[in-house]
Structures are given as C-alpha cells and as structure tokens.
N, C-alpha and C positions, 0 to 999 in steps of 0.2 A: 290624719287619723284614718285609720284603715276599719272600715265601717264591713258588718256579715253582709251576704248572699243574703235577698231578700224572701230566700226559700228557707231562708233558718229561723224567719222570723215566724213561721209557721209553725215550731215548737211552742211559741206564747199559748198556741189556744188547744196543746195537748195536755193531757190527764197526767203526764209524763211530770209539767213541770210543776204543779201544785203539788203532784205526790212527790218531789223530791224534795220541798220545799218545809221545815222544822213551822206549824201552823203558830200564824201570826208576826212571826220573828223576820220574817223572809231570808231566813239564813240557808243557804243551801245543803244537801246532807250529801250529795255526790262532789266530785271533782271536776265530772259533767255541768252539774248544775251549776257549779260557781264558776265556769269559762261561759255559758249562756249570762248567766248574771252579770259580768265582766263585758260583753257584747252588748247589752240590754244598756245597761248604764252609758254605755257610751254613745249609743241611739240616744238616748232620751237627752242627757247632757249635753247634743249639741244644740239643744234649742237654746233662745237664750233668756235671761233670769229676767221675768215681767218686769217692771220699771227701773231700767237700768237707768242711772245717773247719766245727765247728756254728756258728759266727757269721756261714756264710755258707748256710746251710743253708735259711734261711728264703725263699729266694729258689726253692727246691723246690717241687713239688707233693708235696702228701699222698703220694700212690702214691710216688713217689722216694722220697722221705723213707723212708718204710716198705721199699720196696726197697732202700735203702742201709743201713737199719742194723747189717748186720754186717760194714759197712767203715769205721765208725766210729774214732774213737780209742776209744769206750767201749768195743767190742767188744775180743775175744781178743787179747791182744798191744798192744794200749794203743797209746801214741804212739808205739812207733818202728815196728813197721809201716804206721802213721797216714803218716808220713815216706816210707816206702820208696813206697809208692802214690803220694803227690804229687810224689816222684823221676821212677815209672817213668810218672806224665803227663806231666811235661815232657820227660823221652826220648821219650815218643812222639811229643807235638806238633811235637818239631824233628825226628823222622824224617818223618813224613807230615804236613810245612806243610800248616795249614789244618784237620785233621783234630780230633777228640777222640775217645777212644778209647770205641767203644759196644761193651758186650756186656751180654744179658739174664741181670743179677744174680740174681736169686730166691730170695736166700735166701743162695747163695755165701758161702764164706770169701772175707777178702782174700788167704790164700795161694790158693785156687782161681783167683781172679782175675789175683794180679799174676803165677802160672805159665802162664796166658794170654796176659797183656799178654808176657810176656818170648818166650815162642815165636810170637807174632805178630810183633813188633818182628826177630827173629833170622830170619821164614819168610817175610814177605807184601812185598807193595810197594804204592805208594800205589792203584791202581785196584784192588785186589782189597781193601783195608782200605773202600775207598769201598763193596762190595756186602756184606764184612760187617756194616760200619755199618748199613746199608739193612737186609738180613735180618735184625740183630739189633732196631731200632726199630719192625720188623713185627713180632717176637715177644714186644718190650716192649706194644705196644699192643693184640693180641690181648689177649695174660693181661690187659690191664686192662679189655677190653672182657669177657671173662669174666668176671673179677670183679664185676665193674658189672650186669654181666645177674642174678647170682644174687645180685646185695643186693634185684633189683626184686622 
C-alpha cells in the first residue's frame, strides 16, 4: 500500500478541507477532496481493528499485540465483551465509511474503551474522527518510540 508524502498530511489541519467537505456527511464536494479522502482512509485503515480475534492476531506487531491484551476475550469479561467490541467496530465502520476506530490503548479496559467508542460514535463526525485518528497514531508511536529508546 503506497501511503501520501507526510507533507500532504498537512492539508488535514487546512480550512481547505472542511470547506470542501458537504457539513456533517463527510462527502467530499471536489475531486480533490475525494483523492485526500482516498489517502486519509488508507492512513487511518492501517491500524488495526481493537480486539481482534487471536486467530487473527498474528498479523500484529509485537507492540499491538502487547497493547491489546486487555481487549482480549482472555481478558475481564471473556467473550461477550469480546463480542460487544467487534459490534461497536462495525457501528463504527458504517458510521465513519472508511474509517477504523484508533485510540491509544495502554493498558485500557475494553469498558474504558468501548465507553469511548460509544461517546464518539453518539459526539464526532467523520472529519474530526479523521484528526483523532491522527493524534491518537502520534501518541501510539511516541510511547513506542519511548519504549524503544529505553530498551537501548
């Protein structure tokens, strides 16, 4: 997957792409806007989908891996929470097409999280989910740029 110039991601925080954007819909009204939106989704889409099922888990990095395990099914509340989580991704997917829902875990319960997911989903709209995705995959990567500094 061929990912933009990380100077293009610097159109997110222009006046440019809310005013292109049909309010609330996040449909884009240029040809412009719908090739950024087409770039944006596939940033944000490569993260991967919070409590993934461990048969699919392997397709993680180490650090995920370790960041998710207390949204496991093995974790507190077993499989039906397990359940409620890959419910409240797919509500989100079909609220913000395109999207997958980032937020920096650390440790997090999955009630921490899916009482997240649910006041997101009931508060944001698709271009403001796009820059918490974004701030939250810059505070995923710090902490691991931290961590990484103090294993050296």
């Amino acid at each position: 997957m061929h990912l933009p110039d990380p100077k293009e991601l610097r159109k997110l925080s222009d006046a440019q792409l809310t005013a292109d954007y049909k309010v609330g819909n996040g449909e884009p009204d240029s040809d412009e806007g719908r090739e950024l939106r087409t770039k944006i989704c596939k940033i944000v889409s490569a993260h991967p989908r919070l409590g993934v099922p461990k048969q699919n888990a392997s397709t993680l990095s180490v650090h995920s891996q370790n960041e998710q395990k207390s949204l496991s099914a093995d974790g507190a509340g077993g499989v039906e929470l397990a359940q409620q989580l890959q419910n409240l991704n797919a509500e989100y997917e079909q609220t913000f097409p395109g999207l997958i829902f980032v937020v920096f875990v650390n440790g997090r319960s999955r009630e921490e999280i899916m009482k997240n997911m649910r006041y997101r989903l009931a508060h944001s709209n698709w271009i403001d989910e796009v820059s918490t995705a974004f701030n939250a995959m810059a505070d995923i990567a710090l902490d691991r740029a931290r961590k990484l500094n103090a294993k050296l």
